[in-house]
ZASE-987324 format. One record per residue: x, z, y of N, C-alpha, C, O, CB in turn; residue number from 0. Coordinates in nm, 2 decimals, m for minus. Glycine has a CB too. Example, Ala and Ser with C-alpha at 12.3 -4.5 7.8 and 13.67 -1.06 7.14 Angstrom:
BEGIN
+--------+--------+---------+---------+--------+----------+--------+--------+---------+--------+--------+---------+---------+--------+----------+-----+
: n_east :   n_up : n_north : ca_east :  ca_up : ca_north : c_east :   c_up : c_north : o_east :   o_up : o_north : cb_east :  cb_up : cb_north : num :
+--------+--------+---------+---------+--------+----------+--------+--------+---------+--------+--------+---------+---------+--------+----------+-----+
:   1.32 :   0.78 :   m0.57 :    1.23 :   0.78 :    m0.45 :   1.32 :   0.78 :   m0.33 :   1.42 :   0.85 :   m0.33 :    1.13 :   0.90 :    m0.45 :   0 :
:   1.28 :   0.71 :   m0.22 :    1.37 :   0.71 :    m0.11 :   1.29 :   0.79 :    0.00 :   1.34 :   0.80 :    0.11 :    1.41 :   0.57 :    m0.06 :   1 :
+--------+--------+---------+---------+--------+----------+--------+--------+---------+--------+--------+---------+---------+--------+----------+-----+
//
This chain:
BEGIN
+--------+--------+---------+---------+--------+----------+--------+--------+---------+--------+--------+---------+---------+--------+----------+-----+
: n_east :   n_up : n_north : ca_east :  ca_up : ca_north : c_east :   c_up : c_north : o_east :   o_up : o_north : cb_east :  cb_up : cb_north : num :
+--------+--------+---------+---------+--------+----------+--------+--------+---------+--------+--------+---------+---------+--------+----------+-----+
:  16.28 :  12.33 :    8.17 :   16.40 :  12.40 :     8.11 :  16.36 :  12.48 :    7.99 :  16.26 :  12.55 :    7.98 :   16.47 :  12.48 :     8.22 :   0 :
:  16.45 :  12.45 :    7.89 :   16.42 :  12.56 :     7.78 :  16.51 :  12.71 :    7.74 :  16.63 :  12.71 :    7.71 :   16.43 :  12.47 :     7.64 :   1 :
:  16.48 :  12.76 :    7.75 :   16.54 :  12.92 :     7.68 :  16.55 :  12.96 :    7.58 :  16.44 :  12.98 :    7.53 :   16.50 :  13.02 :     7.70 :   2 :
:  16.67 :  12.98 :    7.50 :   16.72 :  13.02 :     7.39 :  16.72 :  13.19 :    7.40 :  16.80 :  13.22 :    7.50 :   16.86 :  12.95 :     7.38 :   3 :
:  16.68 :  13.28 :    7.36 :   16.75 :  13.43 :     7.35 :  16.85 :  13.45 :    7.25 :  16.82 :  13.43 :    7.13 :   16.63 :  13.55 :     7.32 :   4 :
:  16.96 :  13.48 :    7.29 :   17.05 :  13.48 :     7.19 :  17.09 :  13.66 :    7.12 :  17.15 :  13.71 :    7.02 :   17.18 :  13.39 :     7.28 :   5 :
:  17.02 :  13.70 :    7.23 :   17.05 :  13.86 :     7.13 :  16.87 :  13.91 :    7.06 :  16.80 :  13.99 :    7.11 :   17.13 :  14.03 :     7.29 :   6 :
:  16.85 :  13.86 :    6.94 :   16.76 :  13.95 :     6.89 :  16.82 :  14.06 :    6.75 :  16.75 :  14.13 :    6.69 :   16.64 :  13.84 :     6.85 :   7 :
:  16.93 :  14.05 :    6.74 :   16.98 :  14.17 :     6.73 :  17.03 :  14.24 :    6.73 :  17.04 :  14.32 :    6.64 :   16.99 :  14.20 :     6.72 :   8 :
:  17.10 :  14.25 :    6.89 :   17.20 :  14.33 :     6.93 :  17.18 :  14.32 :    7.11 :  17.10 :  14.23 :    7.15 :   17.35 :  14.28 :     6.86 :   9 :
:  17.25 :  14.40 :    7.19 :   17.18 :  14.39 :     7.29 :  17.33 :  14.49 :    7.35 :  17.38 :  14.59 :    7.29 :   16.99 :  14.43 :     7.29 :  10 :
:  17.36 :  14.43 :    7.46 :   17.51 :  14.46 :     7.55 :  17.51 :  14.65 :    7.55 :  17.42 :  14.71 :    7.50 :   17.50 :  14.38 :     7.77 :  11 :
:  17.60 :  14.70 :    7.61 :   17.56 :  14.84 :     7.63 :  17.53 :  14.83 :    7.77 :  17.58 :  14.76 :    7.85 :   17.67 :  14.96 :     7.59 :  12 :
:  17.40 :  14.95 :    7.80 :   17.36 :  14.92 :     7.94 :  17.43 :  14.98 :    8.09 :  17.42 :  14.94 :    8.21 :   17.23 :  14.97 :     7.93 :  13 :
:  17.50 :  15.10 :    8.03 :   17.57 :  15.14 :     8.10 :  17.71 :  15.09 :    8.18 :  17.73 :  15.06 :    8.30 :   17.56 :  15.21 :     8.04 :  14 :
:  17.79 :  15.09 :    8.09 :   17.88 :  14.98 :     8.14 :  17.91 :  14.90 :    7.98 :  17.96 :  14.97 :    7.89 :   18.04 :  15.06 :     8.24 :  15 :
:  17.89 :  14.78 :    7.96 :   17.95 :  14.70 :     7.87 :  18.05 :  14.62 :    7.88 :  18.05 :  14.53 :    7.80 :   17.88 :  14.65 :     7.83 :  16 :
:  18.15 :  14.64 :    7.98 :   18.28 :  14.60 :     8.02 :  18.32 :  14.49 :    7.98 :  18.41 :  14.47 :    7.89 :   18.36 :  14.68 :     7.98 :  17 :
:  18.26 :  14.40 :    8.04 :   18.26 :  14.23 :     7.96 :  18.39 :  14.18 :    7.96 :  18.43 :  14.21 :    8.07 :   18.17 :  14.11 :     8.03 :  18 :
:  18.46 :  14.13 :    7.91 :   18.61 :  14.04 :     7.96 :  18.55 :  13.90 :    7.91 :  18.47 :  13.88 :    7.81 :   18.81 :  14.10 :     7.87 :  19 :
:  18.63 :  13.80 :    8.01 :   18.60 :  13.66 :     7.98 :  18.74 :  13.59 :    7.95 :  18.84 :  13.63 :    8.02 :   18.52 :  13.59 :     8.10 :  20 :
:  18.75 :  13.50 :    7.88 :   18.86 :  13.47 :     7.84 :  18.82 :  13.32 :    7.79 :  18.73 :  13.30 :    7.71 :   18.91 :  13.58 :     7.75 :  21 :
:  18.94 :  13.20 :    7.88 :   18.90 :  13.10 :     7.84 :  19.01 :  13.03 :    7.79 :  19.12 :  13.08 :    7.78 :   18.83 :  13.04 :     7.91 :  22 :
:  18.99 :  12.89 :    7.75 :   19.06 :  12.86 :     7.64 :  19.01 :  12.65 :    7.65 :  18.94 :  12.59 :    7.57 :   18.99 :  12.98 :     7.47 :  23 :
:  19.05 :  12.59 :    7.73 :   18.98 :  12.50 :     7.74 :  18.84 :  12.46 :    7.79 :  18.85 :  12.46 :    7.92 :   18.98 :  12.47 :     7.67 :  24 :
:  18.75 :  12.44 :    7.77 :   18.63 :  12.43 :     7.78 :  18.54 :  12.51 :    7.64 :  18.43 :  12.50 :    7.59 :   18.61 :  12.28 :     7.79 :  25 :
:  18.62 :  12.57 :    7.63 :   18.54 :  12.73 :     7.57 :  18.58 :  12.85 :    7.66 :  18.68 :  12.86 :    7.72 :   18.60 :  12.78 :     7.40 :  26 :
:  18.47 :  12.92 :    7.65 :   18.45 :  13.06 :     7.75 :  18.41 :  13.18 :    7.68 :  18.29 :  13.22 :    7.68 :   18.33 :  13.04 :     7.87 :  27 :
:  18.51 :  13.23 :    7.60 :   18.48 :  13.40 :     7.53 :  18.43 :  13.49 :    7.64 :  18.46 :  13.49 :    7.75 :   18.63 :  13.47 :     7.49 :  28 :
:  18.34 :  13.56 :    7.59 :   18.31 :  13.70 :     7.62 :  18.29 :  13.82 :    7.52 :  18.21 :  13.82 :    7.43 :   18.21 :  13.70 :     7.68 :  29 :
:  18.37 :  13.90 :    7.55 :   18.38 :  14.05 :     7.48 :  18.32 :  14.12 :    7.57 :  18.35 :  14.13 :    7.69 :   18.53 :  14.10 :     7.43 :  30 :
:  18.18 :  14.21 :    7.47 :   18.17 :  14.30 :     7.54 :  18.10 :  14.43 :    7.43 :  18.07 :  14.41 :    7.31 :   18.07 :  14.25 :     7.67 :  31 :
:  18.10 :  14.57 :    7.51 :   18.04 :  14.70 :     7.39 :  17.87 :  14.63 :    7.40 :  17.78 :  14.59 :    7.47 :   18.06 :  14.92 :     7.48 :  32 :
:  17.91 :  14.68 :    7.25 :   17.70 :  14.67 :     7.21 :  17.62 :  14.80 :    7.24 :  17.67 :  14.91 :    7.26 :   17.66 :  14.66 :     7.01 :  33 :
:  17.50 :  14.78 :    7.24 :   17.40 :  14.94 :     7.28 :  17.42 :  15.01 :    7.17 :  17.37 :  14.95 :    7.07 :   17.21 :  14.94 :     7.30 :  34 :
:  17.47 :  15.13 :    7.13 :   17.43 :  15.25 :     7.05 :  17.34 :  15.29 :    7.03 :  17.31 :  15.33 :    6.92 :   17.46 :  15.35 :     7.07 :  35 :
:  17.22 :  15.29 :    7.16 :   17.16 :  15.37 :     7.18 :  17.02 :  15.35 :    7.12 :  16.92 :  15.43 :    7.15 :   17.17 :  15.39 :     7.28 :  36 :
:  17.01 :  15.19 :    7.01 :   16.89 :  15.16 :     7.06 :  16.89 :  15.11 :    6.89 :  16.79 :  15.10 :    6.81 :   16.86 :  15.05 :     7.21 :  37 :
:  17.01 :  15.07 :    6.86 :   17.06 :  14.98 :     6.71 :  17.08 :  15.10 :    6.62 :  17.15 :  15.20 :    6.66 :   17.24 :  14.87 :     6.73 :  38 :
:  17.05 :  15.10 :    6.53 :   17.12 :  15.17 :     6.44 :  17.25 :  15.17 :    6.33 :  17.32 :  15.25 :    6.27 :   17.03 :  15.19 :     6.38 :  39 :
:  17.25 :  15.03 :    6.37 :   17.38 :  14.99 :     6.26 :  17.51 :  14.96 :    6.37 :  17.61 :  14.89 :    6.34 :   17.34 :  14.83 :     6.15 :  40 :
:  17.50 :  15.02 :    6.48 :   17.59 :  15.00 :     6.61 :  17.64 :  15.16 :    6.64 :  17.56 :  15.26 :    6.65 :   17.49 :  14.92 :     6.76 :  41 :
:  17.75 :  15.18 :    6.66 :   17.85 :  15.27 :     6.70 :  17.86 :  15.27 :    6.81 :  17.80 :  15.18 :    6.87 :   17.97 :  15.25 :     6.66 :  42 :
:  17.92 :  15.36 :    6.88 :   18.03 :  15.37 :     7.02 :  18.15 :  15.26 :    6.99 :  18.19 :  15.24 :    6.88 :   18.11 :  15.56 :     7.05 :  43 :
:  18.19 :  15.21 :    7.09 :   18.25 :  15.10 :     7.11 :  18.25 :  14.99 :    7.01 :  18.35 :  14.93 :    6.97 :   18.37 :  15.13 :     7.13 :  44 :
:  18.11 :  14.97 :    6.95 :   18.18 :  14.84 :     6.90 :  18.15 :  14.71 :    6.98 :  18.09 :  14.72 :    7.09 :   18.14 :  14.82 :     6.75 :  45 :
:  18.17 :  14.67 :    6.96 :   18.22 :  14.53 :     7.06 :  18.13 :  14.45 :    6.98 :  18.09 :  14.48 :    6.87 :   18.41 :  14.47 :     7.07 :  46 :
:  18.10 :  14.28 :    7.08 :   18.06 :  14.15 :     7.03 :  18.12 :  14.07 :    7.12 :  18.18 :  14.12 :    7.22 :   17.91 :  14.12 :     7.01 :  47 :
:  18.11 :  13.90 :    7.08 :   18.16 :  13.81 :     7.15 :  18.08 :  13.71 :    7.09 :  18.02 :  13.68 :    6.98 :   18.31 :  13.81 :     7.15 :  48 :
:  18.09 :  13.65 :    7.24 :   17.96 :  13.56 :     7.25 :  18.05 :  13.38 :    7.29 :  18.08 :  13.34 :    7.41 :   17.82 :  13.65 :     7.44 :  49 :
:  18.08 :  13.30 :    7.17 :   18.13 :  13.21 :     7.27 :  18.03 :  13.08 :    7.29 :  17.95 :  13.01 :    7.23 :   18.26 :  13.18 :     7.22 :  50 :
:  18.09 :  13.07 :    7.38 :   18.02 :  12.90 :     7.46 :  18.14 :  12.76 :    7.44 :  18.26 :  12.77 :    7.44 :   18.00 :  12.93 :     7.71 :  51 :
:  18.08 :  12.68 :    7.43 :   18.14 :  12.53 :     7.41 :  18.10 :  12.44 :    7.49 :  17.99 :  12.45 :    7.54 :   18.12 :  12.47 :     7.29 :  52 :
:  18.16 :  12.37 :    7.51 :   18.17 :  12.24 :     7.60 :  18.14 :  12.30 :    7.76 :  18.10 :  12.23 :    7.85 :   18.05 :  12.11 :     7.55 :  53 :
:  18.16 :  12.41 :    7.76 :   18.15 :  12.47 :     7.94 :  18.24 :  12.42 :    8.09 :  18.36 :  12.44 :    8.13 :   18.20 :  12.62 :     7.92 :  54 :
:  18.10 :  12.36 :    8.14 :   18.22 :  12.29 :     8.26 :  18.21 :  12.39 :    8.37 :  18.22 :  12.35 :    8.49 :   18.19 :  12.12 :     8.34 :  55 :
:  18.17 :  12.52 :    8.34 :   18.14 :  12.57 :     8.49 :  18.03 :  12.70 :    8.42 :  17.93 :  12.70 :    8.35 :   18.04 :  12.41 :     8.62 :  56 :
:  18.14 :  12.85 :    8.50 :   18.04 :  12.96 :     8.44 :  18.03 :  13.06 :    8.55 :  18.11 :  13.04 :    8.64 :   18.08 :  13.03 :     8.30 :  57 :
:  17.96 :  13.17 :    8.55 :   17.95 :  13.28 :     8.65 :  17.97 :  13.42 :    8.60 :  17.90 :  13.44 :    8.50 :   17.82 :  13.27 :     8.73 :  58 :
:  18.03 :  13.50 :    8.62 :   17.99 :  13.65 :     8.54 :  17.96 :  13.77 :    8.69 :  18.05 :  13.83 :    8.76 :   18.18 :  13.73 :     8.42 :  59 :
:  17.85 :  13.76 :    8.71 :   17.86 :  13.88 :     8.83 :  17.68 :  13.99 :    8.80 :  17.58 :  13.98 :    8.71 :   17.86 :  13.77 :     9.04 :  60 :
:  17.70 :  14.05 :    8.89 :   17.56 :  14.10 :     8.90 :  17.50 :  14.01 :    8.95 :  17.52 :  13.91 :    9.02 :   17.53 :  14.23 :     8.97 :  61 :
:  17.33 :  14.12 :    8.87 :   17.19 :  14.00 :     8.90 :  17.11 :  14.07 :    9.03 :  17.11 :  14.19 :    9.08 :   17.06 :  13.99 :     8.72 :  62 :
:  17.05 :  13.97 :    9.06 :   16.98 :  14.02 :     9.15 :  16.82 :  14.04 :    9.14 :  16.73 :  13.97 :    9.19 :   17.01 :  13.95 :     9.24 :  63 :
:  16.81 :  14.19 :    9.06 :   16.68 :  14.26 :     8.95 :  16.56 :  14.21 :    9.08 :  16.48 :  14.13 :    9.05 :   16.69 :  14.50 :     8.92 :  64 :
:  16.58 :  14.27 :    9.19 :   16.47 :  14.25 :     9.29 :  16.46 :  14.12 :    9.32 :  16.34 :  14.09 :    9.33 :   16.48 :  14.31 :     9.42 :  65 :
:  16.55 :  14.04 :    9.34 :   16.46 :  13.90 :     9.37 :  16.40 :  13.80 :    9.25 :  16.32 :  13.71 :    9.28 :   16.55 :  13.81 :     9.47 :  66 :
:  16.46 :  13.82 :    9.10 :   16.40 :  13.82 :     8.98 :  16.23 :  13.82 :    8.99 :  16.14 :  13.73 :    9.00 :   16.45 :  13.93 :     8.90 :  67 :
:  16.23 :  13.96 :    8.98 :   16.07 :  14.01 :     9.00 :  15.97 :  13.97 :    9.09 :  15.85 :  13.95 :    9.06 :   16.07 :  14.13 :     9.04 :  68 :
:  16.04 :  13.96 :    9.22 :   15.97 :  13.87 :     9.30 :  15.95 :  13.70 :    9.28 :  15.85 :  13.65 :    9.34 :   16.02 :  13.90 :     9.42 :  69 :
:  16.01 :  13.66 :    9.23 :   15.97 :  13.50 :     9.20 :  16.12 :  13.42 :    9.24 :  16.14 :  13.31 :    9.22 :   15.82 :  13.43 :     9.30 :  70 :
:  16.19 :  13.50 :    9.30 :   16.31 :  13.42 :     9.34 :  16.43 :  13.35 :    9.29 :  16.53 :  13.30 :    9.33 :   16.35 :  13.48 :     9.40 :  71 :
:  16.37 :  13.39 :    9.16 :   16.48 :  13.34 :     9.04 :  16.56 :  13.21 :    9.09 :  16.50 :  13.14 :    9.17 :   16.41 :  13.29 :     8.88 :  72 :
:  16.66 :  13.19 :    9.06 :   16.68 :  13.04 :     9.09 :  16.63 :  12.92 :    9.00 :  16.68 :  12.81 :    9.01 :   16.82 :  13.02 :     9.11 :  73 :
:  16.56 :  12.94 :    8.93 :   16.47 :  12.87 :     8.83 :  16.33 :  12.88 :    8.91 :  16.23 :  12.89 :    8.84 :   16.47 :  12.95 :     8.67 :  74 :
:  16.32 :  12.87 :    8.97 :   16.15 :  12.90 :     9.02 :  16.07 :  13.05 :    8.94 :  16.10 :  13.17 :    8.92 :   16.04 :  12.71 :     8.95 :  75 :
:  15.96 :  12.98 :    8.91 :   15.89 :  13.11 :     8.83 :  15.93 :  13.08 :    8.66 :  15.91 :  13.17 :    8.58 :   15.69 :  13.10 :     8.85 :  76 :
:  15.98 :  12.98 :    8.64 :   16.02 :  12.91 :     8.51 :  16.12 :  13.03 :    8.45 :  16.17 :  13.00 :    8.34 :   16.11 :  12.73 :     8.54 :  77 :
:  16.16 :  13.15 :    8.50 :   16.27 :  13.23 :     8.47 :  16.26 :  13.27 :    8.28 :  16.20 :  13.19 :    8.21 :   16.26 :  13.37 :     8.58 :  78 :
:  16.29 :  13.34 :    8.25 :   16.32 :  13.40 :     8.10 :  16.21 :  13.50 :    8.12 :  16.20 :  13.58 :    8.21 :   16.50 :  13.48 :     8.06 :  79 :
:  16.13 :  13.48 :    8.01 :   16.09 :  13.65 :     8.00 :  16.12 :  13.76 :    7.94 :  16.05 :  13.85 :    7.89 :   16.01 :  13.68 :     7.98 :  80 :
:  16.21 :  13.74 :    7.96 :   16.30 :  13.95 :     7.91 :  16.37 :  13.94 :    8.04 :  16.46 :  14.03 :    8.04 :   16.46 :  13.99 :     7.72 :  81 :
:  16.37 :  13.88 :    8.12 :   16.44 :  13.92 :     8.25 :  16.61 :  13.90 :    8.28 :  16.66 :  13.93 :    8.39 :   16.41 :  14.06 :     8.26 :  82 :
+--------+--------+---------+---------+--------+----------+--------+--------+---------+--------+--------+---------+---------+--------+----------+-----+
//
C-alpha cells in the first residue's frame, strides 16, 4: 500500500476541528478549522476542505491512538508514519 500525506501545510485544529461531511455523488467534502497554533499564516476559525473523488465508501469517527501504537493498525505494521 502506498501513502500520500496530504497536509504538509496545514494541519486540522487539535482540539476540536469540527469536521462536517457533505456529499454530492461520489464526491465526499470535508470542512474543517485549521491549527492556529502551530501555522503562522492561519487564524482562529479558518477553515479547509479536503475533497475526495470517485468515493464508494468512507468513515469519519475516532481513531484508535492505543491500538495504532501497538501494531494493530488495520494495515498491519504497514500503517503511516505520522500516525
Amino acid at each position: 500500500m502506498r501513502w500520500t500525506k496530504l497536509n504538509t501545510t496545514f494541519d486540522a485544529e487539535p482540539n476540536a476541528p469540527g469536521p462536517l461531511v457533505t456529499l454530492q455523488g461520489d464526491i465526499v467534502r470535508v470542512r474543517f478549522l485549521l491549527n492556529p497554533f502551530i501555522w503562522d499564516d492561519v487564524q482562529d476559525d479558518d477553515e479547509a476542505e479536503l475533497i475526495f473523488e470517485g468515493v464508494t465508501m468512507y468513515r469519519l469517527g475516532p481513531t484508535n491512538d492505543e491500538g495504532f501504537y501497538r501494531g494493530q493498525c488495520r494495515f498491519s505494521k504497514t500503517g503511516i508514519a505520522w500516525g
